[in-house]
C-alpha positions in Angstrom: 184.0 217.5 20.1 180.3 217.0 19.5 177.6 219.4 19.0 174.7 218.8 20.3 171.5 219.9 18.6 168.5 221.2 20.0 165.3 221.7 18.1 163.1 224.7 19.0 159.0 223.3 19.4 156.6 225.4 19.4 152.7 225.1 21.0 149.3 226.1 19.0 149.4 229.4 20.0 152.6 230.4 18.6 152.0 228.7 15.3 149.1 230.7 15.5 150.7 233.8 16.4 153.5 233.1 13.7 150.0 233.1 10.8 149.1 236.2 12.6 152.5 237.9 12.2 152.7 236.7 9.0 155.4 234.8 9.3 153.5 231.6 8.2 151.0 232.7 5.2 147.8 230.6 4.2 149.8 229.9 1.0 152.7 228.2 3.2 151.1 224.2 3.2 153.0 223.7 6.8 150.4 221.6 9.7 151.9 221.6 13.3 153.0 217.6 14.8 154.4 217.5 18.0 155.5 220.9 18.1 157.6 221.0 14.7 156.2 222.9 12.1 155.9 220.0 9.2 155.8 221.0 4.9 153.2 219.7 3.8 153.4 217.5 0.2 151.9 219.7 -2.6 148.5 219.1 -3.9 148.1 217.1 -7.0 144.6 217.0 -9.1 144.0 213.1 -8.5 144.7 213.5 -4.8 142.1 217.1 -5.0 139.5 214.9 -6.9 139.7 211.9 -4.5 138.9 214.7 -1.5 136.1 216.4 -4.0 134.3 212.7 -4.4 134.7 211.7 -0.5 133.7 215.0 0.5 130.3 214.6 -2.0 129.8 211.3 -0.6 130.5 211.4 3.1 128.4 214.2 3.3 125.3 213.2 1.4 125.6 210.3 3.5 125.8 211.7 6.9 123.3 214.3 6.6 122.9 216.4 9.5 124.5 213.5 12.1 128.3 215.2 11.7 130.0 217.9 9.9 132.1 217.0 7.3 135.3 219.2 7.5 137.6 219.5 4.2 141.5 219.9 4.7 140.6 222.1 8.0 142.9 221.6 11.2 142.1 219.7 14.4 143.6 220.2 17.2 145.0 217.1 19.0 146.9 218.7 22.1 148.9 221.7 22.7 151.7 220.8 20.4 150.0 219.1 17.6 147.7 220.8 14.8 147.6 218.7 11.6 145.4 219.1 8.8 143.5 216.0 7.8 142.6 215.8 4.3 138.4 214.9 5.4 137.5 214.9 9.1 133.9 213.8 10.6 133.4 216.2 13.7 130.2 215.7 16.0 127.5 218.5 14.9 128.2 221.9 17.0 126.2 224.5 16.9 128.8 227.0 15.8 130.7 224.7 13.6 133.9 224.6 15.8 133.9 228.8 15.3 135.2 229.2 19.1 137.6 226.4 18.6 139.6 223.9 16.5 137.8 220.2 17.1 139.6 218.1 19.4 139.9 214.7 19.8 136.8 214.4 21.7 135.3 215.7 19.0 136.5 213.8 16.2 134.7 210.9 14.8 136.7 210.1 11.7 140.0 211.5 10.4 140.3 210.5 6.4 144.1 211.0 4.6 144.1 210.6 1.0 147.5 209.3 0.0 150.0 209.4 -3.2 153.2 210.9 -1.9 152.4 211.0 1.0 151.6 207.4 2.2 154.6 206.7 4.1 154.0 210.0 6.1 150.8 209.2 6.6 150.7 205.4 8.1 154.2 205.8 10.5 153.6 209.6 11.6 150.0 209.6 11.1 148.1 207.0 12.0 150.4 206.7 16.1 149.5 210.6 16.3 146.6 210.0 15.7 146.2 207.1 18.3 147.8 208.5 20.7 145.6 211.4 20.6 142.4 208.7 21.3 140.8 209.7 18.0 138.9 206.4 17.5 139.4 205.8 13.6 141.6 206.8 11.0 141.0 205.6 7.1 143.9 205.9 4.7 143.0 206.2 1.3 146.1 204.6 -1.0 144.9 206.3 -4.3 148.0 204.2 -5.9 146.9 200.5 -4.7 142.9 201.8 -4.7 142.5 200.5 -1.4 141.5 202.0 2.5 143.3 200.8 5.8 140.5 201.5 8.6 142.5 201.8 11.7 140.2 201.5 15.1 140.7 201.0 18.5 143.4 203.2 20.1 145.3 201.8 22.8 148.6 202.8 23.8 149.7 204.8 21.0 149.0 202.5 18.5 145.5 201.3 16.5 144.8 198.1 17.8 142.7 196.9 14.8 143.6 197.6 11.1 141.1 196.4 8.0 141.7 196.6 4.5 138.7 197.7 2.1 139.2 197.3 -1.8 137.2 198.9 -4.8 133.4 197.3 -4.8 133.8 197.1 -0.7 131.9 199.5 1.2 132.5 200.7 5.1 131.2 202.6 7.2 132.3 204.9 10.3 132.4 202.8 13.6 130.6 206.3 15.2 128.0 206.4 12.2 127.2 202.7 11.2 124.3 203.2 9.3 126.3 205.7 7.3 128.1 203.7 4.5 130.4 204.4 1.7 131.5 202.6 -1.1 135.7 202.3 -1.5 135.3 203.7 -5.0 133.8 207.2 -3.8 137.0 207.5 -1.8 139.1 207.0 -4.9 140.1 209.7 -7.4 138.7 207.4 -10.4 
């Protein structure tokens, strides 16, 4: 006879509740997608120094026209919390203090991948397009290259662009704001 499984999801505010508890501790790398509580991949020094050098960069370049948010959750509907590793958020006074950013709020979302590349373009890349967020860059520190995805349409990224080391691109949302491919990289 089969057995049928059933997974238990849970929404932002029990995630929340479960950090509050302390059943989930800061030191637990876990992001919440589509209601399952997801590990996270550890944290290696290239991938940290790639988020260091965009950080510098992105927000040197964008100056007071958005807040540059480091490995800091977003909040993409009541089910889904991930962490992306660089976000650009539209300036608020408060800094998002009275609430995560949401998709209306998101400008950019920036992974930096190693491990986690995989991860990031087939679970990703549709959460993030479904959730409307208008682009997502993944950094491949291994090939030292960026896919810009843009243009969210039915749960997918309808355009996809591939910037290489000596490019430079910019946010779709910021234009004037460009960044050379090598400040993205670890090296």
């Amino acid at each position: 006879m089969p057995v049928e499984v059933t997974r238990r999801l849970f929404d932002v505010h029990e995630y929340h509740r479960m950090a509050e508890t302390g059943i989930l501790s800061e030191r637990d790398r876990v992001e919440l997608v589509e209601g399952e509580i997801v590990a996270m991949t550890p944290i290696g020094s290239r991938h940290n120094a790639a988020v260091n050098r965009a950080n510098r960069a992105l927000v040197t370049v964008v100056g007071d026209q958005a807040i540059v948010q480091v490995q800091g959750s977003v909040r993409l509907n009541s089910q889904t919390e991930p962490e992306p590793d660089l976000a650009l958020l539209r300036p608020k006074a408060d800094f998002y203090a009275s609430a995560h950013a949401g998709p209306s709020d998101i400008l950019l979302l920036i992974e930096m991948a190693d491990a986690s590349l995989r991860y990031d373009r087939q679970v990703k890349a549709p959460l993030y397009a479904r959730a409307g967020v208008p682009e997502y860059w993944l950094v491949d520190l291994d090939d030292r290259s960026v896919s810009c995805y843009s243009d969210p349409r039915s749960g997918a990224y309808d355009r996809v662009r591939q910037y290489h080391r000596g490019d430079s691109l910019a946010p779709l949302t910021l234009p004037q704001c460009a960044i050379a491919v090598d400040a993205l990289l670890a090296d």
